[in-house]
C-alpha positions, 0 to 999 in steps of 0.5 A, a space after each residue: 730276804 727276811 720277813 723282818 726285813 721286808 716288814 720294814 721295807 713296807 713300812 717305810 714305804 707307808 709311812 712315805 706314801 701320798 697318805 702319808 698325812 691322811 688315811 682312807 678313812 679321812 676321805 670318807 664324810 658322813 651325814 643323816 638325813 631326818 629320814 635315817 638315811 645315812 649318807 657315805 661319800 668317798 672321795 677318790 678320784 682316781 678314774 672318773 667313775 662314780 659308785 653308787 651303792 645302798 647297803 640294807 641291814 638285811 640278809 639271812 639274819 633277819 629270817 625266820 623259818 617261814 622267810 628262808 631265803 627272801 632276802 636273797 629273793 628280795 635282792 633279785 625283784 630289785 631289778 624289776 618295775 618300780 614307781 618310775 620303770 614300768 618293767 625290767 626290759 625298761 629297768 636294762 634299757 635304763 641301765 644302757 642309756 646310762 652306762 651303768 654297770 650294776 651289782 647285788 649280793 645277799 649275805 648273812 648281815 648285809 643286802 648291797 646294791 651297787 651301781 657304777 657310771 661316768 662321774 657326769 652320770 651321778 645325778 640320774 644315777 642316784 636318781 635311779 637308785 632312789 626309784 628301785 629302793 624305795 618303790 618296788 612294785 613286785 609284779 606278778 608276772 615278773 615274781 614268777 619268772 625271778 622265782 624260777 631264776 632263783 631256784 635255778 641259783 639254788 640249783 646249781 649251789 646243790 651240783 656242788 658236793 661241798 654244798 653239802 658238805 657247808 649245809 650239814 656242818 651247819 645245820 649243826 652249828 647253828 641248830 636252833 637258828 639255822 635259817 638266820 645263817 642260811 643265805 641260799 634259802 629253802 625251796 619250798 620258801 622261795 617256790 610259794 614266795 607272795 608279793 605279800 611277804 615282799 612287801 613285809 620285808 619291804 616295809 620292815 628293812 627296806 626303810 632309810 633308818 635302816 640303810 646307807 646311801 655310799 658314793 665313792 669316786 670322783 665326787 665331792 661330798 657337799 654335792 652329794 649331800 645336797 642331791 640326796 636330801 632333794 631325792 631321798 628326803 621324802 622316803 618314808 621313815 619306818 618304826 625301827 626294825 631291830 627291836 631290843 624288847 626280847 618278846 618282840 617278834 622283830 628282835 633277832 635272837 642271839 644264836 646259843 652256844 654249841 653244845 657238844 662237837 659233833 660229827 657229820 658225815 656227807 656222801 656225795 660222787 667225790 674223788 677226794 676227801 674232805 674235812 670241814 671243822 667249824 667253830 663258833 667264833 666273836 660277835 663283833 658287838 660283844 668281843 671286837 678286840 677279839 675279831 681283830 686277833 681273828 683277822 690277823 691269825 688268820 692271815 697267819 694260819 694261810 701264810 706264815 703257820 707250820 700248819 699248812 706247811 706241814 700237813 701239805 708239804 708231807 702230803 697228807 692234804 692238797 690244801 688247807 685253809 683257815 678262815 673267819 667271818 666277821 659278823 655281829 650275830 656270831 661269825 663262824 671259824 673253819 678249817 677246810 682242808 682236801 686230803 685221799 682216801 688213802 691219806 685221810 686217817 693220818 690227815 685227820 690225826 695229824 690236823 687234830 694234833 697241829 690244832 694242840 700246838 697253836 699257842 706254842 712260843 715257836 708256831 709263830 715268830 714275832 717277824 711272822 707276827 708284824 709282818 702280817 699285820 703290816 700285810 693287813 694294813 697294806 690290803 686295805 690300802 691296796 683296796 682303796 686305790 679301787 673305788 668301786 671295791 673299796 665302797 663294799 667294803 665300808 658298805 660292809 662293815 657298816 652294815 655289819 657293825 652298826 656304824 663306820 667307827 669299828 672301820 675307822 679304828 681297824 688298821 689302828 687296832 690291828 697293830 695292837 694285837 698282841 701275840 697274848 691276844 692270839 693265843 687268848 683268842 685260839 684257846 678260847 675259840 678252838 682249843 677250849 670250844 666244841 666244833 662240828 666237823 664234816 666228812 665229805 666222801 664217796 660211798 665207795 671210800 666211805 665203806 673202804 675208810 670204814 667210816 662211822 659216828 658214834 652212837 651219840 653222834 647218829 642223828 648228825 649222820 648224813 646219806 
């Protein structure tokens, strides 16, 4: 069957669906309360489950030197005592009583907490969520204990050879900010972390003109409002944590462009050989429509390119991948790819020389082109059907890009991308921008590869 074909069947099957009339984007409402708190309701009664997720403009973009890694630290005190649980122990026997699942993760440009119960549930729920968020109190002895659970993440993160690998590649890339990419953190940081700088980063990001309360599930969004204003109205507004004063010690510092490409050699006890290129890639406050032709080439480069046809049907790699992030303070392009010893010099050349063809008429056909924009489409469609999953993902392009407008507009302005957008995008990201590229290898292959940096290229070198 061909891609044309099949583009058409999905979209016949679209157009013909239950949201047919409407969009996801049409069940979500939206409110703020006087505090700041914006208030995300998703309607969707698939299951009768509701989440219950507060989204915080915080992660490693936030952190300077001096608090690498807090928010990720911070993240994991939220399951401790607060105003109204005396400990964790009561915090994980709370969470039975009301059967609730529960989740959080640290990224670059969000902290999300997340909660799922019976739709019954909502109301302790959001009371519940309303006690962790807004009155931490950071107890000594349970600071320790979580200290040493975090060193224990971060030591597992460092048994993984590519750690190093991701680490040393960006370094590089983001020299003169790395902090404000690094998620994991520093050790030495999290090791002498004080209640003192918890409660900083509290009364900094963890305030409601800084966050979003989302609800998603068997909901409806009148009553979701009418309770958040009755528990979260009288949290605390706080002065505006990102500042646009540029010698404001609050505001978050652009990342300068990369200067050179670079090379950075890691060894580690592998058994492959690996190759990370990294570029910088758009902001998506200064180029969003170019984060839309990233999205679909993307999906182009993992599916439909020559690319991995080629470098991987001709065995020189046993896998590739193309990605890109998208964030506000510069989301980063790479290619990872796995090849042997044996392999690796005429993987690397073959790769590089792949790189030079991108824009060429015949690397993608139109078919391939619709096709994958239709597939993104149906991603977020599939996406919505799960509840739970589908409030991340709003959590995350709220935090991420200031508002719910670039999510509302996303489906729409992918099938606006052009190939001339593409291939706008590839050249000016790739093919014209200096990368740093990472070796993973063995000290055996190394020394029979006879690998090296050039002079220029010593102090990027890493034993």
């Amino acid at each position: 069957m061909s891609q044309a074909l099949i583009t058409a069947i999905f979209s016949l099957l679209l157009t013909s669906s239950s949201l047919n009339a409407s969009s996801p984007a049409d069940h979500i409402y939206e409110s703020t309360l006087e505090n700041g708190l914006q208030i995300i309701v998703i309607e969707n009664a698939t299951v009768p489950l509701v989440t219950i997720q507060m989204e915080v403009r915080h992660g490693a973009f936030t952190e300077s030197p001096e608090y690498d890694g807090l928010a990720h630290m911070f993240e994991h005190m939220f399951f401790k005592a607060n105003a109204e649980i005396p400990n964790q122990e009561r915090f994980l026997e709370r969470t039975r009583e009301l059967g609730m699942t529960f989740n959080a993760t640290t990224r670059e440009e969000q902290v999300t907490y997340s909660f799922t119960v019976l739709k019954d549930s909502l109301n302790p729920g959001l009371a519940f969520m309303k006690a962790a968020i807004a009155s931490p109190l950071f107890l000594p002895e349970e600071l320790e204990r979580e200290r040493l659970v975090v060193i224990d993440e971060y030591d597992r993160h460092e048994s993984n050879p590519t750690f190093h690998l991701d680490r040393a590649v960006d370094e590089k890339l983001w020299y003169k900010y790395f902090s404000r990419k690094n998620t994991i953190g520093d050790r030495d940081v999290i090791m002498t972390v004080t209640q003192e700088k918890m409660r900083k980063i509290q009364e900094k990001y963890y305030i409601p003109n800084n966050s979003a309360l989302l609800v998603a599930g068997a909901v409806e969004h009148a009553q979701v409002f009418e309770v958040a204003e009755t528990l979260f109205s009288d949290w605390r507004k706080g002065p505006e944590p990102f500042a646009e004063d540029p010698f404001d010690p609050a505001a978050i510092p652009e990342h300068p462009p990369l200067r050179r490409t670079e090379t950075v050699i890691v060894e580690q006890p592998v058994n492959a050989v690996t190759i990370m290129l990294r570029w910088h890639g758009p902001s998506v406050s200064q180029d969003p429509d170019e984060t839309y032709a990233a999205d679909v080439f993307s999906f182009l480069m993992n599916r439909n390119s020559k690319l991995p046809r080629i470098l991987i049907s001709t065995g020189l790699f046993s896998n590739i991948s193309f990605s890109y992030l998208t964030l506000d303070y510069t989301g980063p392009i790479t290619v990872f790819g796995e090849t042997s010893a044996e392999r690796f010099k005429a993987g690397k050349t073959a790769l590089f020389e792949e790189l030079k063809y991108l824009i060429s008429d015949d690397y993608f056909s139109d078919d391939q082109i619709e096709y994958a924009k239709t597939q993104l489409e149906v991603r977020e469609l599939y996406n919505w059907e799960r509840p739970s999953q589908f409030v991340q993902t709003v959590g995350g392009w709220w935090s991420v890009t200031g508002s719910l407008d670039y999510y509302r507009g996303y489906v729409e302005n992918l099938k606006k991308v052009t190939r001339k957008d593409i291939n706008a995008f590839v050249k000016k990201y790739i093919q014209d921008a200096p990368h740093v590229m990472g070796i993973l290898v063995s000290p055996e292959d190394r020394k029979k590869l006879k690998l090296q940096v050039t002079p220029s290229e010593k102090q990027v070198q890493k034993n």
